[in-house]
C-alpha positions in Angstrom: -41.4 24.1 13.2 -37.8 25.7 13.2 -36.1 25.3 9.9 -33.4 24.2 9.2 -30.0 25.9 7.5 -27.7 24.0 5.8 -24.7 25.6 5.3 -23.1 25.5 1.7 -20.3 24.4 1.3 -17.0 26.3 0.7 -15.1 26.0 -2.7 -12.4 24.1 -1.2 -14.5 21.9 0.5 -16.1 21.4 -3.0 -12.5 20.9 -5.0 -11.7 18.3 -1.9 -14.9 16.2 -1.8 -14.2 15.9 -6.4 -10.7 15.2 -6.0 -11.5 12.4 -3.5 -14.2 11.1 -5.8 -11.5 10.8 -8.5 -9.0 8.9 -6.1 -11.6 6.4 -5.3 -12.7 6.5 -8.8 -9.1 4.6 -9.5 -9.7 1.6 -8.0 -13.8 1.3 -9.2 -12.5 1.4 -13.0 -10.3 -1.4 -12.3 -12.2 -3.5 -10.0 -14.1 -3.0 -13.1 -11.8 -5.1 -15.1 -9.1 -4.2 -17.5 -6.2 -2.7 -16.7 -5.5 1.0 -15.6 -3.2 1.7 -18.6 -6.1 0.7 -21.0 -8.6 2.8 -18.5 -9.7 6.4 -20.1 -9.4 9.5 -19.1 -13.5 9.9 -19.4 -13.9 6.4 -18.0 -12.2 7.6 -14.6 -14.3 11.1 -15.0 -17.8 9.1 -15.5 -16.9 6.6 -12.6 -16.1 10.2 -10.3 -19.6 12.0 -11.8 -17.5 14.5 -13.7 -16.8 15.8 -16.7 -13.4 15.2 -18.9 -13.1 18.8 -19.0 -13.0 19.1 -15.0 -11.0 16.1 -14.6 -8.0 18.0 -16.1 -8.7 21.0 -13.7 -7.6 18.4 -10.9 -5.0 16.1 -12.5 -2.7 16.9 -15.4 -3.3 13.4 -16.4 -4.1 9.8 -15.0 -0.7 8.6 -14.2 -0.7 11.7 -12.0 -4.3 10.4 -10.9 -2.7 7.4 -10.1 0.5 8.7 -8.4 -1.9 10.5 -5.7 -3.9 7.5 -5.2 -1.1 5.3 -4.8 0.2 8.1 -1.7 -2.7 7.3 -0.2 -1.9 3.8 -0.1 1.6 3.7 0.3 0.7 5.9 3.8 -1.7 3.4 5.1 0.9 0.9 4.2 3.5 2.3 6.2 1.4 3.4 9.2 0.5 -0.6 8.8 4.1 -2.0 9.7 4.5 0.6 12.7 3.4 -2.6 14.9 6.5 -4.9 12.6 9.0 -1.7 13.6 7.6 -1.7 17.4 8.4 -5.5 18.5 10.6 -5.7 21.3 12.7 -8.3 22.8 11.2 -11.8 23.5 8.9 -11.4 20.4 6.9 -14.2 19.5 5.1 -16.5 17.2 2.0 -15.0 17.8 3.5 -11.4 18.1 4.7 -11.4 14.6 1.9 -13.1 12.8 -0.6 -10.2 14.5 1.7 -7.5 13.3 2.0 -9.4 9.7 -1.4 -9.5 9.9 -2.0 -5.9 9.3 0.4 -5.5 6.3 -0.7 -8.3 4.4 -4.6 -6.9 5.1 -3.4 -3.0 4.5 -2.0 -4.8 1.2 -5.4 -6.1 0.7 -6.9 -2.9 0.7 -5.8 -1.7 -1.8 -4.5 -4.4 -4.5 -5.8 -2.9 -7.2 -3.8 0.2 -6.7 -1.1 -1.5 -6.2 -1.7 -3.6 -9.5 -2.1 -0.5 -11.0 0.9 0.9 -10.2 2.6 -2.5 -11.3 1.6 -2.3 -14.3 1.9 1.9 -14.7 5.3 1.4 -14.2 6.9 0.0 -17.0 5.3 2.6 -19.4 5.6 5.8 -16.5 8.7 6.5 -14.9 7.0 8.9 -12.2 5.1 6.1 -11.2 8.4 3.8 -11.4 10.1 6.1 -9.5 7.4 6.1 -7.0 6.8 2.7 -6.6 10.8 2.8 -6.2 10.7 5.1 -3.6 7.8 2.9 -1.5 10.3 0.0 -1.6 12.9 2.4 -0.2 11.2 3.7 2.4 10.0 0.1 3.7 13.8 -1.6 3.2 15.2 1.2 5.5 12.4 1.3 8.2 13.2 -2.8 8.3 16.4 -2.2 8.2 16.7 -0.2 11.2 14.7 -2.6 13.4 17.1 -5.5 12.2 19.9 -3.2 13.8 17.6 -2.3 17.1 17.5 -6.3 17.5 21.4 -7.1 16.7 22.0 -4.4 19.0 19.8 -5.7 22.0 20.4 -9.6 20.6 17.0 -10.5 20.1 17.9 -10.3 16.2 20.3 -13.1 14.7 23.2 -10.4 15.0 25.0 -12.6 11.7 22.7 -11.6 9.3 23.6 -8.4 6.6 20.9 -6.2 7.9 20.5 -4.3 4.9 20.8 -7.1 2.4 18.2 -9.1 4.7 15.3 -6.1 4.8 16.0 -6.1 1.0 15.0 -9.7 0.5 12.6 -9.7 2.8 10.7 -6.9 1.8 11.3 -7.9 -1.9 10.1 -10.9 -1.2 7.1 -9.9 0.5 6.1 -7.0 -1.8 6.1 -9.6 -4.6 4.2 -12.4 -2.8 1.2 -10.0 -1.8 0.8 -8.8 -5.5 0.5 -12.6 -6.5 -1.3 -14.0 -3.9 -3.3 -11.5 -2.0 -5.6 -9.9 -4.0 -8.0 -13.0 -5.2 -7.2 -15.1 -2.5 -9.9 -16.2 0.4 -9.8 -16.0 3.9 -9.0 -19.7 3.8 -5.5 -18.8 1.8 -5.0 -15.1 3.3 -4.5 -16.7 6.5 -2.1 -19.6 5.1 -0.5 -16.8 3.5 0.2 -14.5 6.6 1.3 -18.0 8.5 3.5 -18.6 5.7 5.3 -15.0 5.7 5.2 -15.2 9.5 7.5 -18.4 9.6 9.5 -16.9 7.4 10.0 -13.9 8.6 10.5 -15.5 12.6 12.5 -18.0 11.7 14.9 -15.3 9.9 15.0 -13.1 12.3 14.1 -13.8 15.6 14.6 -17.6 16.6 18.4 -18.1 16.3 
């Protein structure tokens, strides 16, 4: 019987497959229980199978830990609301509640991250400023389809666009952190029918 080589893997491959272990390691500990702020530094190294000693070789510390895990997110976020940014005129109902759909369950995918970073927040202002920047990002993006739509009249063209992505995405950002992450399927989908009434009837059927 031929054998069978396995190759070994390279140090980089090595360094990626720990630092991955430590992201994911971030939302274990606090599915866990407890907040991330009361979470230590060997707690998060023990969940990832590592020492505390190598931990630091990866992150300077776990707010940094955190900021990284929380890029991760915020990108599968955004790539979530491409289907929001890519309605077209005639949208419906039904069109918007299926692209809603995918934020609200992108949201639910990572919760605890995002409770995390909630929380982080007050006491880091890297994580603040990152969690500032997320809001940004999504308040222009919405912005700019508002405009798309005024300028092609299948958006009320009377509303503020700016000040109208601001509460909406303030608004939304707020109702996922208090709604989504315990919630059922019985309430998640009351919850995206909820948010895509409000969201339709603000924007689209004037």
């Amino acid at each position: 019987m031929a054998s069978v080589t396995r190759r070994r893997k390279t140090r980089e491959e090595r360094r990626t497959e720990v630092r991955q272990r430590l992201l994911e390691a971030v939302d274990q500990v606090i599915e866990h229980g407890g907040s991330y702020t009361d979470v230590s530094v060997e707690r998060i190294a023990a969940q990832a199978g590592i020492s505390r000693a190598t931990f630091y070789a990866y992150f300077p510390d776990k707010g940094d830990l955190l900021r990284a895990r929380f890029a991760q997110s915020v990108e599968d976020l955004h790539a979530a609301t491409e289907s929001w940014w890519a309605l077209e005129p005639d949208v419906t109902w039904t069109a918007v509640r299926e692209a809603l759909r995918e934020v609200v369950d992108a949201y639910r995918r990572h919760t605890a991250v995002m409770n995390a970073v909630n929380d982080e927040a007050t006491y880091d202002e890297l994580v603040r400023d990152d969690a500032a920047a997320m809001m940004r990002t999504g308040i222009d993006h919405l912005r700019t389809h508002i405009e798309r739509g005024q300028a092609g009249r299948w958006i009320d063209p009377g509303l503020p666009p700016l000040e109208t992505a601001t509460w909406l995405m303030w608004m939304g950002e707020r109702a996922h952190h208090q709604l989504v992450r315990f919630a059922d399927q019985a309430d998640i989908d009351s919850h995206v029918d909820t948010f895509t009434d409000i969201v339709y009837k603000t924007l689209y059927r004037w």
